[in-house]
C-alpha positions in Angstrom: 167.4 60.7 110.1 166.9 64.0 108.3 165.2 63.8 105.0 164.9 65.8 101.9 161.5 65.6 99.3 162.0 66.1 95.9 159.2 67.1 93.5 158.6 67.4 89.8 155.2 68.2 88.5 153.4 67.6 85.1 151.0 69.9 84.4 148.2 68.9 81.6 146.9 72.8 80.7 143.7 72.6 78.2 144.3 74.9 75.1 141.6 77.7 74.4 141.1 76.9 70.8 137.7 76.4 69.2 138.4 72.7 67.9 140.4 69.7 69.0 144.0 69.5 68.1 143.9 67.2 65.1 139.9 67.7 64.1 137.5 70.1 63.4 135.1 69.0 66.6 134.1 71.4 69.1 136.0 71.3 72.7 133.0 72.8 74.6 132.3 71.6 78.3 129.2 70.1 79.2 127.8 68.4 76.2 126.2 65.1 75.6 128.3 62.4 75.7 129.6 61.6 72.2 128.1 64.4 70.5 131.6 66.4 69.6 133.2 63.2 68.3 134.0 63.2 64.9 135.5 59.7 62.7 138.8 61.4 63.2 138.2 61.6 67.0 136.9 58.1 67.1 140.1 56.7 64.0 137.5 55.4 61.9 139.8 53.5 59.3 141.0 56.0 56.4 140.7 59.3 58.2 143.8 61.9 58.7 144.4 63.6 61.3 145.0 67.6 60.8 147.1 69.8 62.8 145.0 73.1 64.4 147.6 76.2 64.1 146.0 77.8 67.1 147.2 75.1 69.4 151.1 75.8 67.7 150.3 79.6 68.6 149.1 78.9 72.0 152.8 76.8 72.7 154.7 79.6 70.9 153.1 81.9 73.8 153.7 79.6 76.6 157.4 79.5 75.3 157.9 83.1 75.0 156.1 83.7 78.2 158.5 81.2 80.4 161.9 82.7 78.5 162.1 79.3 76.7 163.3 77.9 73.5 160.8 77.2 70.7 161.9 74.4 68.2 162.3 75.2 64.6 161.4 72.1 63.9 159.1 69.3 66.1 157.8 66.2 65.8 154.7 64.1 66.5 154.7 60.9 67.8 152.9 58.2 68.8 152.0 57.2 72.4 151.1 53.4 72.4 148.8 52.1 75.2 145.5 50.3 75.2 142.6 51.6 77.4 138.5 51.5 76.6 138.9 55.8 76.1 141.8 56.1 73.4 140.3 54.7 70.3 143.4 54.6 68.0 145.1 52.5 70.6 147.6 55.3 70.8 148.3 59.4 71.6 149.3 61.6 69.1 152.0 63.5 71.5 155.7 64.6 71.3 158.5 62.8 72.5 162.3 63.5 71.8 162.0 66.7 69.9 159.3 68.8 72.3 158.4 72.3 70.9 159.0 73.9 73.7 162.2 73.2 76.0 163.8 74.6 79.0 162.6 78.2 80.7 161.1 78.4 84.0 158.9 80.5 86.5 159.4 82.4 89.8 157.9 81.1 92.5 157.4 82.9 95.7 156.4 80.6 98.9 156.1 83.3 102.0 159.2 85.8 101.8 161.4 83.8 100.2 161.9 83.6 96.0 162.7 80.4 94.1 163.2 79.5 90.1 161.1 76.3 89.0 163.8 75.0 85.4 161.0 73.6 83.4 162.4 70.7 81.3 159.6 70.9 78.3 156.2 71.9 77.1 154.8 69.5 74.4 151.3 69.2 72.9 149.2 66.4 72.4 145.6 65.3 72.4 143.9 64.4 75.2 142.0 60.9 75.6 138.1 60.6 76.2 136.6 59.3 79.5 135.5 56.6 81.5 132.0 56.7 83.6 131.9 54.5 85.9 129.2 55.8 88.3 125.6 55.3 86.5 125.8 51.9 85.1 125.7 49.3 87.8 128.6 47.5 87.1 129.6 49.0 84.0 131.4 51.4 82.6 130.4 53.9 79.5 132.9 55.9 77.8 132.5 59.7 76.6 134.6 60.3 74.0 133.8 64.0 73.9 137.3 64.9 75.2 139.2 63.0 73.0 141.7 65.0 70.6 141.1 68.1 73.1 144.2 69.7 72.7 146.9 69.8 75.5 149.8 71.7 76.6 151.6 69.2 79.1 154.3 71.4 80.9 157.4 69.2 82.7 159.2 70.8 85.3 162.3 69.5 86.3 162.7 68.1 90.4 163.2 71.4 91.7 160.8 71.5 94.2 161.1 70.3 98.2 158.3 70.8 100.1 154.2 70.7 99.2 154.2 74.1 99.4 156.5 75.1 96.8 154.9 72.5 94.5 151.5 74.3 95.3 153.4 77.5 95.3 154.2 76.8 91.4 151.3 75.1 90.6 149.5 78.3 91.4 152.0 80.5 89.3 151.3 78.4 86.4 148.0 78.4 86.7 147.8 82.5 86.9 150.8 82.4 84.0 148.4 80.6 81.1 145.6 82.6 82.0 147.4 85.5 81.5 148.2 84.8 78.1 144.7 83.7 77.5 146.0 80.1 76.5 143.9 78.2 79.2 140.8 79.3 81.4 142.2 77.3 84.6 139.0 75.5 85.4 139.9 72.9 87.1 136.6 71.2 88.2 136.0 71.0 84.3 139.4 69.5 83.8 141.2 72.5 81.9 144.1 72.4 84.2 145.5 68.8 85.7 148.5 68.3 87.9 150.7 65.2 88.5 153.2 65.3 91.4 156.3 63.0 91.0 157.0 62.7 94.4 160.0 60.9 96.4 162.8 61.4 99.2 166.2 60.4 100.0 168.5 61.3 103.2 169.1 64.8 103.3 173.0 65.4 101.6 171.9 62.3 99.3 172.7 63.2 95.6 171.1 60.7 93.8 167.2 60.8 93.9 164.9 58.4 95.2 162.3 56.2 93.6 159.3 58.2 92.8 155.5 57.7 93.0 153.2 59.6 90.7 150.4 61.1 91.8 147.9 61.8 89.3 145.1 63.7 88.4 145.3 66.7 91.6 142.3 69.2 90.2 143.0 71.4 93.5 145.2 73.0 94.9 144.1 72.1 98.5 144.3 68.5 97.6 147.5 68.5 96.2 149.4 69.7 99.0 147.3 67.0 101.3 148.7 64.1 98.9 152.4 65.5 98.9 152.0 65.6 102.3 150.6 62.4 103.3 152.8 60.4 100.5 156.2 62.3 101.7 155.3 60.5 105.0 154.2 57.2 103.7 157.5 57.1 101.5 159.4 58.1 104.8 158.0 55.3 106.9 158.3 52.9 104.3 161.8 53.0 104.1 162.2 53.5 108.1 160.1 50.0 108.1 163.0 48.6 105.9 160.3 48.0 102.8 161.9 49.2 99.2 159.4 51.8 97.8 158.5 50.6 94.3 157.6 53.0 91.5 153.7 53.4 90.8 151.2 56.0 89.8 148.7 56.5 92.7 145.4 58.3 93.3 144.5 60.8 95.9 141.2 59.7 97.7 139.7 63.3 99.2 137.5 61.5 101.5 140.5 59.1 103.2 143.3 61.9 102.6 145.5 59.0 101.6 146.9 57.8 98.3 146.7 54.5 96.7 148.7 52.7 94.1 146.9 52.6 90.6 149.1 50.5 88.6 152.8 50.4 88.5 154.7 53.2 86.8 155.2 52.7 82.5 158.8 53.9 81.3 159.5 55.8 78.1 159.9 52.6 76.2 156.8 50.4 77.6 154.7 53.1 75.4 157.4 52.3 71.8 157.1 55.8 70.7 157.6 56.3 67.2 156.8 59.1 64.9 153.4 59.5 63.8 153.2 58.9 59.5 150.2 61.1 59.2 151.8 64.1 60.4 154.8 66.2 58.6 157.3 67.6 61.5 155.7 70.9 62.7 158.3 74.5 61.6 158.4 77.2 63.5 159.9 80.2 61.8 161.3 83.3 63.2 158.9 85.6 61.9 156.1 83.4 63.2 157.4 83.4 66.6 158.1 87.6 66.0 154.5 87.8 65.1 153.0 85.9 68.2 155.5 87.3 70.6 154.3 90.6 69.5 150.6 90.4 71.0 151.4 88.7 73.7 150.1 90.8 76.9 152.7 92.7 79.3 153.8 89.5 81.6 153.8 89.6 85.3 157.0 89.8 86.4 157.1 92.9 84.1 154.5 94.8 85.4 155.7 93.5 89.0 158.9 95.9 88.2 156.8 98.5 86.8 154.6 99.2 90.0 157.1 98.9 92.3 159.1 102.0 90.0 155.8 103.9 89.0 154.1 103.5 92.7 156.6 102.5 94.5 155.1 99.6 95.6 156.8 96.7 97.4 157.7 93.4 95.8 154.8 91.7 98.1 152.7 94.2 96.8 154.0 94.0 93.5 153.3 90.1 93.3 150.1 90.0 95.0 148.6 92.3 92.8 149.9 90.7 89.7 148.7 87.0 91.2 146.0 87.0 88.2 145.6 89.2 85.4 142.1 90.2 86.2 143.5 92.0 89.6 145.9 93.1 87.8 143.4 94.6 85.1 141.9 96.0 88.3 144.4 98.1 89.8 145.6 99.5 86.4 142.4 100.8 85.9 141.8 102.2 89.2 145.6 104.1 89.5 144.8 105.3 86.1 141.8 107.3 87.4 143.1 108.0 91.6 146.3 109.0 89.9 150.1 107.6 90.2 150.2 109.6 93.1 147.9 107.4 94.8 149.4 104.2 93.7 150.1 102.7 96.7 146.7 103.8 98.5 144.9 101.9 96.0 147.3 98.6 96.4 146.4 99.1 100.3 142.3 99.0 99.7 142.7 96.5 96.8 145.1 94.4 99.1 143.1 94.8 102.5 139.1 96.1 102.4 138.8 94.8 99.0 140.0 91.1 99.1 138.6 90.4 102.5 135.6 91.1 101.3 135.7 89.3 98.1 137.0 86.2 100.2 134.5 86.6 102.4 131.7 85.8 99.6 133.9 83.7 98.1 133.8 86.0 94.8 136.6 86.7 91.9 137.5 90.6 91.4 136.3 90.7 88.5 133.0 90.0 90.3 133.3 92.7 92.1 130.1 94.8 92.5 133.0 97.9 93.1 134.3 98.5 90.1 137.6 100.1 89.7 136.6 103.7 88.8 134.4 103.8 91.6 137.3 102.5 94.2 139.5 105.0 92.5 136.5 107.6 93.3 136.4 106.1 96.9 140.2 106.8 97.1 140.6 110.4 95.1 138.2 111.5 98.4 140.4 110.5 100.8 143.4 112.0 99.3 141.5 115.7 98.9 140.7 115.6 102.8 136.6 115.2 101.6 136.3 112.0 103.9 138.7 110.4 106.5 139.9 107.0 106.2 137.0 105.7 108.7 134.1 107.9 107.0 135.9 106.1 103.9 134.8 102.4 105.3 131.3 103.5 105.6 131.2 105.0 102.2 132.8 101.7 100.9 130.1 100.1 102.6 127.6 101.2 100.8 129.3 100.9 97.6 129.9 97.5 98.0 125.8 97.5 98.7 125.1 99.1 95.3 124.2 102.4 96.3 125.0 105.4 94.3 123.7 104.2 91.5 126.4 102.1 89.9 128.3 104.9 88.4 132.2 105.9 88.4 130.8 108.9 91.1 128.7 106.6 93.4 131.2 107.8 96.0 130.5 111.1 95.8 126.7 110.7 95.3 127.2 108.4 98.9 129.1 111.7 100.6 126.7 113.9 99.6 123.8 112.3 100.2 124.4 110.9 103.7 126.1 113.9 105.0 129.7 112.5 105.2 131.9 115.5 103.9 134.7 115.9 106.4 135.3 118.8 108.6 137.9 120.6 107.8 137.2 124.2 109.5 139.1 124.9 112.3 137.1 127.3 113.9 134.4 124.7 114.3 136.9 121.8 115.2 138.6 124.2 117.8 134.9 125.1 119.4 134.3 121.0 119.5 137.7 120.9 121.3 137.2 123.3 124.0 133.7 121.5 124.9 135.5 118.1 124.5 138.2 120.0 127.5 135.7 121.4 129.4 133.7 118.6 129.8 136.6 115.9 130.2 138.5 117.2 132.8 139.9 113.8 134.4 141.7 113.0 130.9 143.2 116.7 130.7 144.8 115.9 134.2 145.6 112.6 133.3 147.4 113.6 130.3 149.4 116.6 132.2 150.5 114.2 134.5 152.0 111.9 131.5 149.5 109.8 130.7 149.6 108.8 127.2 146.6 107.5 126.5 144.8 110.1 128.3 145.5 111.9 125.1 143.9 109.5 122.6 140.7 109.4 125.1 140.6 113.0 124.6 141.1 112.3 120.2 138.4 109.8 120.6 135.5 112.4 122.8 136.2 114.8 119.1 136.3 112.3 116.6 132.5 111.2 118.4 131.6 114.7 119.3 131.5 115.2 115.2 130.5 111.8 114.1 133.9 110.8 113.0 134.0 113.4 110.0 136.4 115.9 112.1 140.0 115.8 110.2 141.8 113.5 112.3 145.0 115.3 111.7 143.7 119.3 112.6 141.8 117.3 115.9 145.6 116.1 117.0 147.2 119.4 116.5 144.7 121.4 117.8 144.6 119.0 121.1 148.1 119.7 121.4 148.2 123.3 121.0 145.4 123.7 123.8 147.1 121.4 126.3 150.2 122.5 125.6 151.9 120.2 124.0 
């Protein structure tokens, strides 16, 4: 039997606002435990709770950002469960009326395009957390995180394979750093997946029961816990055995998931609406006002480079996979020139990025800046250096050398001698040695051998040191052989 995997994923994104959602307490990582919970955080008895307006911008700019709607109006409610790390016995979240609803994001997952339908983006406050590892037998609880505030984002079950899920996951997580709502740590908990996962027979309409896996802080270990749980699901049902709905965990070490607790409906929680809080409003001019500093979006600037540079929609997408790369190549076609728009793309794209993957480094740690790559790149468009002299001098850019300033390329040319050669008089002189001296390959290549030719290309290029212009050695080669 064929089968088909359906996936929805909630996405828990950590808001970049100085305080918690509903209290004045700072949301900074790696403090002791306890020390940023207030009596609000903690629902000492009389306290009330206070919206944080930064949270409601950060939304509004998620909204905008995915083309969805914002509500005028929203509501708070409350999220009724009992465990050691919520303190009220409840979550201040949003339920029927979300304030954001519907949009979506592009996805791309090899060559092909796909559209992601969100279903809502509501914000709440997150719970503290349990320790369970340094008390023999006990558990402490850090309620540091409680009342962080929360943007989870619902997609609807658009997705079929691991690797579109991961595919998304990835967009999103580029998309709310872009807008500076999020900084995307994961290993601190900023951004949090869960994958709704299940299957049916492929040409099945109505779904299958899902299994939620929680908590997937990589990227890598959410596509190993799709994986393994399409296939559990799929031999389960083989087996004859009904697959019952659950939350599960993802265990690293085992590369298996295992059921947590059985899956709560909407109404096991009795949402109601909180009485503390008044319905949040939204106004036009608010929304005008946000939507208005929000940065140029990727699938913009996507457009944009492939009509300024004309730049391929791979290009276009891979460059705009996080805003700092994208930062990076604006700045450097700003200074190599429009005209050299797709050059840069090429050493951003190839020289650059294996080397930053290589030492596992971001781009914007990148000891090349973007004025000296654009440097690097104005030399090989004025016929200074060749593309391979180019490597050499990237080299030692890479290696700090020219003193870290926007010219470091030129300071490298100069000083080690690299400056191509571009007089024919002198190339033509190397040539006719290069001839005399390789007569084999000059017969070779009048009988119509081919690569006789390039033998002949590469006795030049080493006769000079590789700085001869690669293009004058070809034609000249020609003209003396006759060809």
């Amino acid at each position: 039997m064929n089968w088909e995997v359906v996936i929805g994923l909630e996405t828990h994104a950590q808001l970049q606002t100085k305080s918690k959602i509903f209290s004045g307490s700072s949301i900074a990582f790696g403090a002791e435990p306890n020390v940023q919970a207030n009596a609000i955080d903690i629902a000492l008895p009389g306290v009330l709770p206070v919206l944080n307006r930064e949270a409601v911008v950060c939304a509004i700019k998620f909204g905008l950002a995915v083309g969805a709607s914002i509500a005028p109006r929203s509501v708070f409610a409350r999220k009724n469960y009992f465990y050691p790390d919520l303190p009220k016995g409840y979550q201040i979240s949003q339920f029927e009326i979300p304030v954001v609803q519907g949009g979506g994001l592009a996805i791309r997952v090899g060559e092909q395009e796909k559209f992601v339908h969100l279903t809502r983006a509501h914000l709440e406050e997150d719970a503290g957390k349990s320790l369970h590892e340094d008390f023999h037998g006990k558990s402490g609880i850090d309620l540091n995180r409680a009342g962080t505030p929360l943007l989870e984002i619902v997609t609807e079950p658009d997705m079929r394979s691991s690797l579109e899920a991961v595919a998304y996951a990835r967009a999103l997580h580029a998309l709310v750093q872009w807008i500076g709502i999020c900084d995307g740590n994961m290993q601190e908990g900023s951004f949090r997946c869960d994958a709704n996962v299940s299957v049916r027979p492929l040409g099945q309409k109505e779904f299958g029961t899902r299994r939620e896996i929680k908590n997937l802080n990589s990227f890598r270990f959410m596509q190993q816990a799709i994986d393994y749980e399409v296939q559990w699901q799929i031999n389960e049902i083989t087996e004859g055995r009904a697959i019952r709905q659950a939350t599960v965990l993802f265990d690293p070490d085992t590369g298996e998931t295992r059921a947590m607790r059985s899956k709560e409906d909407a109404h096991d929680y009795r949402y109601f609406p909180d009485p503390d809080l008044l319905p949040l409003e939204i106004g036009a001019d608010w929304i005008a006002e946000v939507n208005a500093g929000l940065p140029e979006l990727p699938q913009v600037m996507q457009a944009r480079f492939q009509a300024e540079y004309e730049l391929s929609a791979y290009d276009a997408a891979i460059l705009t996979a996080s805003r700092a790369m994208a930062d990076y190549y604006v700045a450097a076609v700003a200074i190599a020139g429009a005209a050299n728009g797709k050059a840069v793309a090429n050493w951003i794209m190839g020289e650059l990025a294996a080397r930053l993957n290589r030492n596992d480094m971001e781009v914007a740690a990148s000891p090349i800046s973007a004025a000296q790559l654009a440097g690097l790149i104005q030399r090989i468009a004025d016929h200074t250096i060749s593309n391979n002299i180019a490597k050499i001098v990237f080299e030692a850019l890479w290696n700090g050398e020219g003193g870290g300033q926007a010219n470091a390329a030129d300071e490298i040319i100069e000083k080690q001698g690299l400056k191509q050669i571009t007089d024919t008089g002198a190339i033509e002189k190397i040539i006719d040695e290069v001839l005399a001296t390789n007569q084999k390959s000059v017969d070779e290549f009048r009988a119509g051998k081919e690569k006789a030719f390039n033998a002949l290309v590469g006795q030049a290029m080493k006769a000079t040191r590789g700085k001869a212009n690669p293009q004058q050695v070809n034609d000249l080669l020609k003209k003396k052989l006759g060809g």
